[in-house]
C-alpha positions in Angstrom: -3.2 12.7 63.4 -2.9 15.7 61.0 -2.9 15.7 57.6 0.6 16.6 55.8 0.4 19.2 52.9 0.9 16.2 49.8 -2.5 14.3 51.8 -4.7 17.7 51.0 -3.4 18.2 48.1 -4.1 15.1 47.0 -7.4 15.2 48.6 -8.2 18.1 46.9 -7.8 17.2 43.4 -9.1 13.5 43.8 -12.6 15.3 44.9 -12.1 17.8 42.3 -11.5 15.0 39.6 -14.4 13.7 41.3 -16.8 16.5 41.0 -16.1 16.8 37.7 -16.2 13.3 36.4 -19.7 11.4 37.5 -20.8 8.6 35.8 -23.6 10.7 34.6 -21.4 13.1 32.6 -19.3 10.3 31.1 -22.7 8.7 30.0 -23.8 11.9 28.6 -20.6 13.0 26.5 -21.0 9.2 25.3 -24.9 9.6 24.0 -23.6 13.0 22.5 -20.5 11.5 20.9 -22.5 9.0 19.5 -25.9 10.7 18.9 -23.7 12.8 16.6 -21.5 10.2 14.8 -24.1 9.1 11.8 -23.5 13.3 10.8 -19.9 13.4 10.1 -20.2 11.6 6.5 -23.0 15.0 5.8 -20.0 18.0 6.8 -18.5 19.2 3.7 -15.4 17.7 2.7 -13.1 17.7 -0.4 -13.4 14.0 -1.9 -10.5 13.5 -4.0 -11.0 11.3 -7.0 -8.8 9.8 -9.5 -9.5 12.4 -12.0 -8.4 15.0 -9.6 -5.3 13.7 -8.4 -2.3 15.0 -9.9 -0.4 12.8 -12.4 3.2 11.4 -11.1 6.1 10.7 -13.5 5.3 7.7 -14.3 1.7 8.2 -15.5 2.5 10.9 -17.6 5.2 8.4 -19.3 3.5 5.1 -19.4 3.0 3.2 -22.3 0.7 0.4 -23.3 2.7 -1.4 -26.5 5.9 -2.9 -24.6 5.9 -4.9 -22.0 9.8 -5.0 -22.2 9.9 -1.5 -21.1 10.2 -0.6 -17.6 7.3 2.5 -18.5 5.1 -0.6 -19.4 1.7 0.8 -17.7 1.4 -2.4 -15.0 5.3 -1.4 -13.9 4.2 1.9 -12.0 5.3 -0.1 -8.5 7.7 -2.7 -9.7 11.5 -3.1 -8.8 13.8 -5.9 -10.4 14.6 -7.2 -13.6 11.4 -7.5 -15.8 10.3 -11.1 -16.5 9.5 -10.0 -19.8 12.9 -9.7 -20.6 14.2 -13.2 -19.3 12.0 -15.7 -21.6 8.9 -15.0 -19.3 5.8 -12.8 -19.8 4.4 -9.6 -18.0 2.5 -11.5 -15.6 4.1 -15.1 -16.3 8.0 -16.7 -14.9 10.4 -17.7 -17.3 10.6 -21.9 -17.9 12.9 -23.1 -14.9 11.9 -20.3 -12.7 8.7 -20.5 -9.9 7.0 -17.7 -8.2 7.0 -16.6 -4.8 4.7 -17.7 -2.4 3.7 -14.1 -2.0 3.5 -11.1 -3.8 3.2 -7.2 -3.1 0.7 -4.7 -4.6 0.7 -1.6 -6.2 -2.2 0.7 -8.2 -1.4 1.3 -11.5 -3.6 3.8 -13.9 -3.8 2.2 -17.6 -3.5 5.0 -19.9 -5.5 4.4 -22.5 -8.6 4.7 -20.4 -7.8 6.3 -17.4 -8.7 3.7 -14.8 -7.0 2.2 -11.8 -5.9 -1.1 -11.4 -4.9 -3.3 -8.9 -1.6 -5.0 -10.0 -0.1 -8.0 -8.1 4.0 -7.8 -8.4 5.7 -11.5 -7.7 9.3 -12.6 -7.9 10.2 -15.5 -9.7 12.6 -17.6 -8.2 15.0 -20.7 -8.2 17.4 -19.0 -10.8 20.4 -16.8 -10.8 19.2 -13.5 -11.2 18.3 -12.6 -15.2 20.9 -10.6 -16.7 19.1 -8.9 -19.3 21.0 -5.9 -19.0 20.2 -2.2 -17.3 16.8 -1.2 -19.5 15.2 -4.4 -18.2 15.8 -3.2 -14.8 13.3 -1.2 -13.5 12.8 0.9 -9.6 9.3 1.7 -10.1 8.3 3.6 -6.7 5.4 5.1 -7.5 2.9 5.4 -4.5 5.8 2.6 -2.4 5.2 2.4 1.0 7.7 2.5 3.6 9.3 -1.2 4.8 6.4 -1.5 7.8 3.9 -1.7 5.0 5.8 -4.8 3.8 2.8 -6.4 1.6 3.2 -2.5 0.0 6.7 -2.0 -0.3 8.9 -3.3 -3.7 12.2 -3.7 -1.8 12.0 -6.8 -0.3 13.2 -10.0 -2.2 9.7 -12.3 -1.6 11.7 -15.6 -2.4 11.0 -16.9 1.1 9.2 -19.9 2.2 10.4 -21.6 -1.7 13.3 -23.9 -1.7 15.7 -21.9 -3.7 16.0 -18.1 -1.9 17.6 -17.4 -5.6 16.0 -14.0 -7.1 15.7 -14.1 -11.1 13.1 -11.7 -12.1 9.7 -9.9 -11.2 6.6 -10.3 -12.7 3.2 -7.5 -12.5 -0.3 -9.7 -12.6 -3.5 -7.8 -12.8 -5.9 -8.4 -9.9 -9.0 -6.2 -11.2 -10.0 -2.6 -11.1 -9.1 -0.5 -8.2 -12.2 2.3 -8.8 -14.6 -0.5 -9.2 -16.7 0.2 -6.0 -16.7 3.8 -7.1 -18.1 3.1 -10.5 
């Protein structure tokens, strides 16, 4: 029986694929691949820093006296109603009010020395939302992720998994320094 014209064609590339693919060569582009792997941290590359990076917004209008203020330093990624406005503290939920079970993150630079920190943003729920009027309302988006970075994002109410889904306010805990592995 005769081959049709798709069989050698096929035939032809699977022994071309062939001659070109042994297991020796795919061993030996391995061994170079990773024979070559522990010099890619040596190449010269442009390590940002800290002190490099530009400035946003809010850095260059941050403050460290108020914590009423939505430019409050720790507020660089927080969005609601400040807890500091409705009878809590920066980091603390009003009496009556309990915090969410979970909590998203931002990096925050504190401007009197220049350092990152790791801030921990939680909603405090369980009571109608605080009505403390617009300047305790703050959208702080600086370095927000987009929604499928959830534990990053600010958008998302985190009153789940309490027993009242009731938003009142946001509060902005420090976790520690960001830079501290660099320092």
């Amino acid at each position: 029986m005769s081959k049709s014209p798709i069989d050698k064609l096929g035939e032809r590339l699977t022994r071309r694929l062939a001659g070109y693919s042994s297991r020796r060569s795919f061993l030996a582009r391995l061994g170079m691949a990773l024979s070559a792997t522990p010099v890619l941290p040596l190449l010269p590359v442009a390590r940002a820093s800290a002190t490099d990076a530009p400035k946003t917004d809010f850095e260059r209008y941050a403050q460290t006296t108020d914590p009423t203020k939505c430019n409050y330093w720790k507020y660089c990624a927080s969005d609601g109603v400040l807890c500091s406005c409705c009878g809590g503290g920066s980091h603390t939920c009003p009496p009556g009010a309990e915090p969410s079970p979970i909590s998203w993150i931002g990096t925050c630079v504190n401007p009197e020395n220049g350092r990152s920190y790791v801030i921990a943003y939680r909603d405090c729920c369980g009571k109608p939302i605080c009505s403390a009027g617009k300047s305790c309302f703050c959208d702080g988006g600086d370095r927000e992720l987009p929604t499928y970075r959830s534990p990053l994002n600010n958008d998302i109410i985190w009153c789940f998994g309490k027993a009242s889904a009731s938003y009142h306010c946001s509060t902005a805990a420090l976790l520690g320094l960001a830079d501290a592995a660099r320092k």
